[in-house]
C-alpha angles and dihedrals in degrees: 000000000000119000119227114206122188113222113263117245112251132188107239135217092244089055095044091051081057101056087050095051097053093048101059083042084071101027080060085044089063107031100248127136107222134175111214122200113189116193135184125238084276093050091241104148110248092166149032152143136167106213117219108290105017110146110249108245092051088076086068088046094038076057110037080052093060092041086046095051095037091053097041091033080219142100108281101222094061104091122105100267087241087065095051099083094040100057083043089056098037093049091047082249097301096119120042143172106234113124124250100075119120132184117232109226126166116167092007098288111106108233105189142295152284126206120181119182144175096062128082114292092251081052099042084050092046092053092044092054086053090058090050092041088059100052094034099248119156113273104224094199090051115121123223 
């Protein structure tokens, strides 16, 4: 008997270079320095690029926000706030719960992550989404 097995989807470098691309664009739009982290399913880091003026720590959040969403295929930012400090502390600070962490899901299948991170969390979101937009991921704060 002989199995078939169908290819996994896999987020590729040339997507990922896309979402980042898109996202500084509008990180650039609305004035906002952002560093953008983009991981595969694994969390392994395929992407990433700290724009002029990002503060500095935000590239470990911008990070820890890609991992989070990859590994949850959900939104970071949507924890009860007395369950922050413990997955931060759990994971050895490697998964957070600070917003502006997107999956990244096309077809169903979640392909990875972005994480964006040194604005405001509604900015960090809004340059995330970009990133998705331009690569045709599901947006997950899209409305029906």
């Amino acid at each position: 008997m002989t199995a078939t097995t169908r290819p996994a989807a896999r987020l590729t470098h040339a997507a990922a270079l896309t979402a980042l691309q898109a996202a500084v664009a509008q990180a650039e739009a609305i004035g906002v320095p952002e560093n953008v982290a983009l991981v595969d399913a694994d969390g392994n880091l395929l992407a990433f690029l700290r724009m002029d003026g990002a503060k500095l720590l935000s590239r470990e959040s911008a990070l820890a926000k890609a991992v989070t969403a990859a590994s949850n295929g959900a939104p970071t930012g949507r924890l009860p706030a007395d369950l922050a400090v413990t997955v931060a502390l759990a994971s050895g600070g490697r998964l957070t719960n600070l917003p502006g962490g997107l999956p990244i899901v096309i077809d169903g299948a979640c392909l990875g992550g972005i994480g964006v991170g040194s604005g405001t969390s509604d900015q960090d979101v809004a340059v995330a989404r970009a990133g998705l937009r331009a690569i045709g991921a599901q947006d997950p704060g899209a409305t029906s």
